[in-house]
DRENZA-965268 format. One record per residue (C-alpha): x, y, z. Coordinates in nm, 4 decimals, always signed. Example, Ala and Ser with C-alpha at 12.3 -4.5 7.8 and 13.67 -1.06 7.14 Angstrom:
{east: +1.2300 | north: -0.4500 | up: +0.7800}
{east: +1.3670 | north: -0.1060 | up: +0.7140}
END
This chain:
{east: +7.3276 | north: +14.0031 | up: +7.3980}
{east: +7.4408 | north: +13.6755 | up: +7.5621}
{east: +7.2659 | north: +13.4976 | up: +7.8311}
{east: +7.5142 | north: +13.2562 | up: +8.0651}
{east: +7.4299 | north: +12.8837 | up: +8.0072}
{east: +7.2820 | north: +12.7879 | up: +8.3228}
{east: +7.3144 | north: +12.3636 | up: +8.2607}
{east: +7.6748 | north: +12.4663 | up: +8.1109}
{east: +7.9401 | north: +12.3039 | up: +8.4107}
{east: +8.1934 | north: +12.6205 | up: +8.5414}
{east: +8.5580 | north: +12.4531 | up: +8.5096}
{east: +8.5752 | north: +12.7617 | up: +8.8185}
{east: +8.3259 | north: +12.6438 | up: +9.0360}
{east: +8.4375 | north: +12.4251 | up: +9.3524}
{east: +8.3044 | north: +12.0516 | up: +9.3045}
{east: +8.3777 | north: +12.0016 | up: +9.6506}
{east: +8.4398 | north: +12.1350 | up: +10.0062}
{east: +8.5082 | north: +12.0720 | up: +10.3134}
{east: +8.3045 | north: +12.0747 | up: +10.7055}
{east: +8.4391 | north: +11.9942 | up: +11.0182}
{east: +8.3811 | north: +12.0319 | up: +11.3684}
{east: +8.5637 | north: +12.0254 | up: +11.6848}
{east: +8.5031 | north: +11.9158 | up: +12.0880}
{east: +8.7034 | north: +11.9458 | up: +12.3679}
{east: +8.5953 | north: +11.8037 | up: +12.7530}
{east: +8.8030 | north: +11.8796 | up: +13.0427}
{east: +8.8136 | north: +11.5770 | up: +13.2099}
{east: +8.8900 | north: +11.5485 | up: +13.5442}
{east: +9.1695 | north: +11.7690 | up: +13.5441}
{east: +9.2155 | north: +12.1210 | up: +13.7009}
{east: +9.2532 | north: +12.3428 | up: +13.3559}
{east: +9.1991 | north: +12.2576 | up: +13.0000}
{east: +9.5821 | north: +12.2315 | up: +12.8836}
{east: +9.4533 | north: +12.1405 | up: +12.4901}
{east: +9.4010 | north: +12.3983 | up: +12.2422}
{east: +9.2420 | north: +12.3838 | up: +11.8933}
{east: +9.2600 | north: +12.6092 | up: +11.6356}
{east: +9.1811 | north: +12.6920 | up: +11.2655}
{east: +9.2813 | north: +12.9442 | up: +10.9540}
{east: +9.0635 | north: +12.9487 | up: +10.6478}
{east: +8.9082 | north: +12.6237 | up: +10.7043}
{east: +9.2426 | north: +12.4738 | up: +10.5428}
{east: +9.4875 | north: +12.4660 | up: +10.8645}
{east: +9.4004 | north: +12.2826 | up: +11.1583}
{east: +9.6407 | north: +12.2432 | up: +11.4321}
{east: +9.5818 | north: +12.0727 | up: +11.7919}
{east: +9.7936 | north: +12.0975 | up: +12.0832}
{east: +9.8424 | north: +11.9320 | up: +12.4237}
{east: +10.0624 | north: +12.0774 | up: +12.7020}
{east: +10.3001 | north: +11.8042 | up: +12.8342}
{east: +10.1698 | north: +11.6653 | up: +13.1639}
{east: +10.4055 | north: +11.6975 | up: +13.4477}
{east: +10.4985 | north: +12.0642 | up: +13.3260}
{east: +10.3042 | north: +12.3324 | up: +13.4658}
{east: +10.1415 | north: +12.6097 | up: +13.2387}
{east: +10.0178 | north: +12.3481 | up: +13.0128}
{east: +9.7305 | north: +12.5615 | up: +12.8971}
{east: +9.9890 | north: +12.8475 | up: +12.8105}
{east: +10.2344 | north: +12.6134 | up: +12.5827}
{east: +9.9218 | north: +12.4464 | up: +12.4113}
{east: +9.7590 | north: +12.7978 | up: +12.3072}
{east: +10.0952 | north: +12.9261 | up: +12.2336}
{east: +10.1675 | north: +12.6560 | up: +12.0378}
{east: +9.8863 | north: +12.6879 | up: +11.8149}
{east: +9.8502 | north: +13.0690 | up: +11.7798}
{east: +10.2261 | north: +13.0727 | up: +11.7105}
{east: +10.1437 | north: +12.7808 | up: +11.4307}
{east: +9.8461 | north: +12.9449 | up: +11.2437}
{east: +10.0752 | north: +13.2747 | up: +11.2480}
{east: +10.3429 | north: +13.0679 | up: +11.0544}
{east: +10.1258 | north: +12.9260 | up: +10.8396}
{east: +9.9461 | north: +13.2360 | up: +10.7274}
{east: +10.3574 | north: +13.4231 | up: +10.6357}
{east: +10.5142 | north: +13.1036 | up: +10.4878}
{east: +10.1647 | north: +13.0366 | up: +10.2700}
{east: +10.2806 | north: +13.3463 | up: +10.0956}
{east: +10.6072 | north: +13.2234 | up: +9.9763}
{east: +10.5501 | north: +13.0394 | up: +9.6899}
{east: +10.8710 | north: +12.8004 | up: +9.7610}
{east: +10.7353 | north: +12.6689 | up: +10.0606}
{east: +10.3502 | north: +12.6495 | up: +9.9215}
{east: +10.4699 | north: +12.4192 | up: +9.6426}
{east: +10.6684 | north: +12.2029 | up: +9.9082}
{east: +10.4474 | north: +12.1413 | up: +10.1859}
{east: +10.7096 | north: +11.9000 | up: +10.3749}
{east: +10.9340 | north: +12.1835 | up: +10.4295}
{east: +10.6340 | north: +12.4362 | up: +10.4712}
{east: +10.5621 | north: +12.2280 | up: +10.7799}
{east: +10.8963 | north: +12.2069 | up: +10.9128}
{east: +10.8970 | north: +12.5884 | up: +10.9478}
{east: +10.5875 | north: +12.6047 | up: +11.0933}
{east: +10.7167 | north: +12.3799 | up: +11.3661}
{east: +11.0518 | north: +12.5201 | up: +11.3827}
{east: +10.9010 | north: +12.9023 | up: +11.4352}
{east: +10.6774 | north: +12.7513 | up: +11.6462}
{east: +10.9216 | north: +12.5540 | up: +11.8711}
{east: +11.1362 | north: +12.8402 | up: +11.9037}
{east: +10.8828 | north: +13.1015 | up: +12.0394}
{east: +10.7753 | north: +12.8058 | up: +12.2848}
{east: +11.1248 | north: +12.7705 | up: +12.4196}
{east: +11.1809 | north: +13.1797 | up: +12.4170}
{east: +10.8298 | north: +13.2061 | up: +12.6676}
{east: +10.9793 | north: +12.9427 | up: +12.8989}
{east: +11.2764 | north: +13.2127 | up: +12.9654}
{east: +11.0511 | north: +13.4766 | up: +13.1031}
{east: +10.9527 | north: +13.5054 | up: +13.4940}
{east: +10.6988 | north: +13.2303 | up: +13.5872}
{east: +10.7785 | north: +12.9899 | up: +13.3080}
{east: +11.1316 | north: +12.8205 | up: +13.4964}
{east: +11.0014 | north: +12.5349 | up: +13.5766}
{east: +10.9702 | north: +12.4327 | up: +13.1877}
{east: +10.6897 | north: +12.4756 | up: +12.9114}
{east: +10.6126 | north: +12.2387 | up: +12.6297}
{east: +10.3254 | north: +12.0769 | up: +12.4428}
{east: +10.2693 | north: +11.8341 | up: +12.1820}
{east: +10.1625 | north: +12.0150 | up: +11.8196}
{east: +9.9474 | north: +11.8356 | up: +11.5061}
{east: +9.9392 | north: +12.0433 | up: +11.2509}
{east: +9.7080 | north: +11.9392 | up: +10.9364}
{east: +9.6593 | north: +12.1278 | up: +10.5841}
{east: +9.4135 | north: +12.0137 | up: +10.3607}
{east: +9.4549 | north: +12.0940 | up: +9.9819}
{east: +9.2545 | north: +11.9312 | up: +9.6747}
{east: +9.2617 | north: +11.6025 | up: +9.7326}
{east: +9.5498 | north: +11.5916 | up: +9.9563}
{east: +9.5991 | north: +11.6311 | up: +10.3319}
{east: +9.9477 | north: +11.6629 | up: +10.4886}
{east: +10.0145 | north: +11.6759 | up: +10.8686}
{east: +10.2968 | north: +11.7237 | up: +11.0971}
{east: +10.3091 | north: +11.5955 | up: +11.4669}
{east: +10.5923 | north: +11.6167 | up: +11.7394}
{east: +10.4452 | north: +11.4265 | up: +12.0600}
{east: +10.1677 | north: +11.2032 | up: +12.1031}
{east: +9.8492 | north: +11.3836 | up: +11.9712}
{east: +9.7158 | north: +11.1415 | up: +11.6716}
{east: +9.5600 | north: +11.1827 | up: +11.3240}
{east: +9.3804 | north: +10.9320 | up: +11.1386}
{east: +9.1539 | north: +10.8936 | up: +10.7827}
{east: +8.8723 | north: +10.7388 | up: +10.7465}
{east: +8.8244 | north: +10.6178 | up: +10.3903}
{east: +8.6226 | north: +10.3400 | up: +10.2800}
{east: +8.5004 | north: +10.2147 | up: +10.6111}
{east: +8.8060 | north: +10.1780 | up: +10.7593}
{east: +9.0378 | north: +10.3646 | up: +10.9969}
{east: +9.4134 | north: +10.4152 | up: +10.9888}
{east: +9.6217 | north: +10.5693 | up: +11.1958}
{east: +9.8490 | north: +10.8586 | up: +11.0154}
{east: +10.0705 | north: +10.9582 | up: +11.2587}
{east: +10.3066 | north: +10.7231 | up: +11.4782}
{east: +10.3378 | north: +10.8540 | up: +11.8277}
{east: +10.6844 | north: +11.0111 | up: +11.9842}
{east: +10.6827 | north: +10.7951 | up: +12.2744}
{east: +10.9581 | north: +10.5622 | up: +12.4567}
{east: +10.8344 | north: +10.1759 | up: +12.5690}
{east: +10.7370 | north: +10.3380 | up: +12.8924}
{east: +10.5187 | north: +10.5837 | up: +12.7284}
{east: +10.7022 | north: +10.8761 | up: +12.7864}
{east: +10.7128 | north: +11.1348 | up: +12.5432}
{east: +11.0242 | north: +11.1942 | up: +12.3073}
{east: +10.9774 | north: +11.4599 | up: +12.1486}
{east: +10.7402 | north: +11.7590 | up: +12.1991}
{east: +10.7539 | north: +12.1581 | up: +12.1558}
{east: +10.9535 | north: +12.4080 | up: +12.2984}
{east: +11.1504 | north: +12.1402 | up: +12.4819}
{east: +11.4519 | north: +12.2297 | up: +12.2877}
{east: +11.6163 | north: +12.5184 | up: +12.1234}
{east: +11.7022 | north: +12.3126 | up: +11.8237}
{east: +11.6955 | north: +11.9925 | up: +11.6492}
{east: +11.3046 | north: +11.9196 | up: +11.7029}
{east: +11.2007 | north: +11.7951 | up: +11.3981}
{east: +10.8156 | north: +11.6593 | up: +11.3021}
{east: +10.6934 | north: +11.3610 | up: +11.1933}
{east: +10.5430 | north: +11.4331 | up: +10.8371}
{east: +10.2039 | north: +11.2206 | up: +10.6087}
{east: +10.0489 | north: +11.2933 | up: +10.3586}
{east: +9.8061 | north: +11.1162 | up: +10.1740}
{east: +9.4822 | north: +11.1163 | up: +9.9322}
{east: +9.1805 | north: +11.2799 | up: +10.1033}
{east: +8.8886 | north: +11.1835 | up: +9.8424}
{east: +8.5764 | north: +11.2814 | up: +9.8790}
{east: +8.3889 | north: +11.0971 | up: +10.1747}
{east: +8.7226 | north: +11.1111 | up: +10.3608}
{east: +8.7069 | north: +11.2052 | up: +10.7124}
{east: +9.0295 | north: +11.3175 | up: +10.9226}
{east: +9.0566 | north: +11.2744 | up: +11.3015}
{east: +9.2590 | north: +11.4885 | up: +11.4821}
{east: +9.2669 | north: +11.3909 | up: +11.8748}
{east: +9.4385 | north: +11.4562 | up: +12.1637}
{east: +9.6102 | north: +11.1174 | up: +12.4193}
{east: +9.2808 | north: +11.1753 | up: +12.5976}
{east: +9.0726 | north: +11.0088 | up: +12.3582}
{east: +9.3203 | north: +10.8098 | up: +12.1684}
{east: +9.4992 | north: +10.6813 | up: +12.4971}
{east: +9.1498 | north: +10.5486 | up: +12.6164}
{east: +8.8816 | north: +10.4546 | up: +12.3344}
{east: +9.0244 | north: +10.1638 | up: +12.0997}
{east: +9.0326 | north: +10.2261 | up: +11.7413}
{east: +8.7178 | north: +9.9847 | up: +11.6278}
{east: +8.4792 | north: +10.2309 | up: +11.8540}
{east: +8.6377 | north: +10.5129 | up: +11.7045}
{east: +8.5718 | north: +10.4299 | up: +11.3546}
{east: +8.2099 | north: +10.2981 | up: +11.4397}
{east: +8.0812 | north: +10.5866 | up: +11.5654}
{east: +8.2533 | north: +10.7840 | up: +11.1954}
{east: +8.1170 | north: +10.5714 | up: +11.0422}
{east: +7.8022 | north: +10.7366 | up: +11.0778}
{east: +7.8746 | north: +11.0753 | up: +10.9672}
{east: +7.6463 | north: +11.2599 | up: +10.7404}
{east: +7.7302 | north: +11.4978 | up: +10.4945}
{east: +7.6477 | north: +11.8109 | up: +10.7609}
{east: +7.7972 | north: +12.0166 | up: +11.0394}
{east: +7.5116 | north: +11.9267 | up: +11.2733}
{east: +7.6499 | north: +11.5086 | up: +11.1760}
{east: +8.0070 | north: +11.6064 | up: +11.2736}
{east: +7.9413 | north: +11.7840 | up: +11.5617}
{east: +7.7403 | north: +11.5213 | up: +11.7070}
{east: +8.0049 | north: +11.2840 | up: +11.6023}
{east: +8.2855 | north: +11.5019 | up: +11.8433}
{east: +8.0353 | north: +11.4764 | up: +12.0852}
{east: +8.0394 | north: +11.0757 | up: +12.0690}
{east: +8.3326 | north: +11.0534 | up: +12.1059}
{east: +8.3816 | north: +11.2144 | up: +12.4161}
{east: +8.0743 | north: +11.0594 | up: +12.5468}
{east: +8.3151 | north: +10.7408 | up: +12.4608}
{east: +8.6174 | north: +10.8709 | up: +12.6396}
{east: +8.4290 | north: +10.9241 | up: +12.9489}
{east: +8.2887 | north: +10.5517 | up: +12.9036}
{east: +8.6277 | north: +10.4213 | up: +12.9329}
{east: +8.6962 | north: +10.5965 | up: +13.1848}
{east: +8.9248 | north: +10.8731 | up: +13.0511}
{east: +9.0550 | north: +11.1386 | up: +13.3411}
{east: +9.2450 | north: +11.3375 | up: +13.0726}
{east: +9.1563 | north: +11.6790 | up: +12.8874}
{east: +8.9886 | north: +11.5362 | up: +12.5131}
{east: +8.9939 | north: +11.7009 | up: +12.2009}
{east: +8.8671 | north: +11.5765 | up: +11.9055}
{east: +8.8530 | north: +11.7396 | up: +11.5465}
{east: +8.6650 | north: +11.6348 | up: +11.2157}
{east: +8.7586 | north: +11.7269 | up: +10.8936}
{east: +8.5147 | north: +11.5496 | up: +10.5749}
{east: +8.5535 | north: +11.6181 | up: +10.2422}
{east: +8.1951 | north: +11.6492 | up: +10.0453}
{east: +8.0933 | north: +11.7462 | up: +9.6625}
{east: +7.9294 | north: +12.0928 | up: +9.6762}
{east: +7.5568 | north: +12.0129 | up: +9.6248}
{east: +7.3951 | north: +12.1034 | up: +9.2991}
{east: +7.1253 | north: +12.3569 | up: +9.2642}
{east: +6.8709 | north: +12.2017 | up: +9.0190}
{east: +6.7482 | north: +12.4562 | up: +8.7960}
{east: +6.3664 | north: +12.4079 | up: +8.6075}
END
């Protein structure tokens, strides 16, 4: 009989994982018009109906249901899992065009859109898509960068955004390293519009290695958009990447 080798290392085992947490705060607006959702702890997407259009809250949940749905067909096709730049673009392209389909029903005339961030996480790598001005940024090292570059004109209008048109929206696409101690931010204009980016990063650069640490970090941060002031709906999500903690056997 063999006994398993419990100091032997499994080349199986995960040596890391990931935690995150989420917040949202209304603001002082009438309805919450972001949405935030999450498959499998390895697709986030975030989504902001476009002010000025009514039924925000219906394009932003649409947006992001319709987005995890994509994800979870393409994932299955192996062509698109091993490119994850065109993966994205038909998550935002089946995504855009249900959008733009709703705003053709009764009650929707008047227009319907929203901005989408989309953000997969894989070993060692993140990649993220974005069409409007919802931002994502790392944290690595002490420092935060911005990933994503915002679809705005000089007057801060938006130039891009889903389900504005049929065809031809096309999103912005990063990727980068996501070691471990990495931290994405994915936020809504409602904290990124307000808070600058030093008191962003101070207040990640606190986060522990636990939910609780995250969550109170989301937390923070809206506590900071309401500081300066913010009037907008907030979302903020946290995604760290940790080593799996090691049982110690005696």
């Amino acid at each position: 009989m063999k006994f398993a080798d419990p100091f032997a290392r499994s080349l199986h085992k995960p040596q890391d994982t990931y935690i995150f947490a989420a917040s949202q705060l209304q603001g002082s607006r009438k309805t919450q018009e972001d949405y935030f959702t999450n498959f499998n702890d390895e697709c986030f997407v975030v989504a902001d109906g476009v002010g000025g259009i009514p039924n925000g809250e219906v394009a932003s949940q649409l947006a992001c249901e319709t987005a995890i749905w994509a994800y979870k067909l393409v994932r299955l096709r192996r062509y698109y899992w091993m490119d994850k730049r065109m993966f994205l673009k038909r998550i935002f392209r089946s995504t855009n065009i249900r959008v733009w389909q709703k705003r053709r029903e009764s009650g929707f005339e008047q227009g319907l859109a929203t901005t989408l961030l989309v953000c997969i996480v894989g070993t060692h790598t993140y990649w993220i898509g974005n069409a409007g001005d919802s931002s994502a940024f790392v944290f690595h090292e002490d420092t935060l960068t911005k990933i994503t570059q915002d679809d705005v004109d000089t007057q801060g209008r938006l130039t891009k955004s889903v389900g504005t048109l049929r065809y031809g929206m096309t999103p912005g696409i990063s990727t980068g390293d996501f070691g471990i101690g990495d931290i994405l931010l994915l936020a809504t204009d409602g904290l990124t519009r307000y808070v600058p980016v030093p008191d962003i990063g101070e207040i990640m650069s606190h986060i522990g290695d636990t939910s609780e640490s995250m969550t109170e970090a989301t937390v923070e941060l809206l506590k900071k958009a309401q500081q300066y002031r913010s009037t907008d709906n907030v979302t903020a999500c946290l995604i760290k990447r940790i080593p799996v903690p090691h049982v110690s056997i005696r």
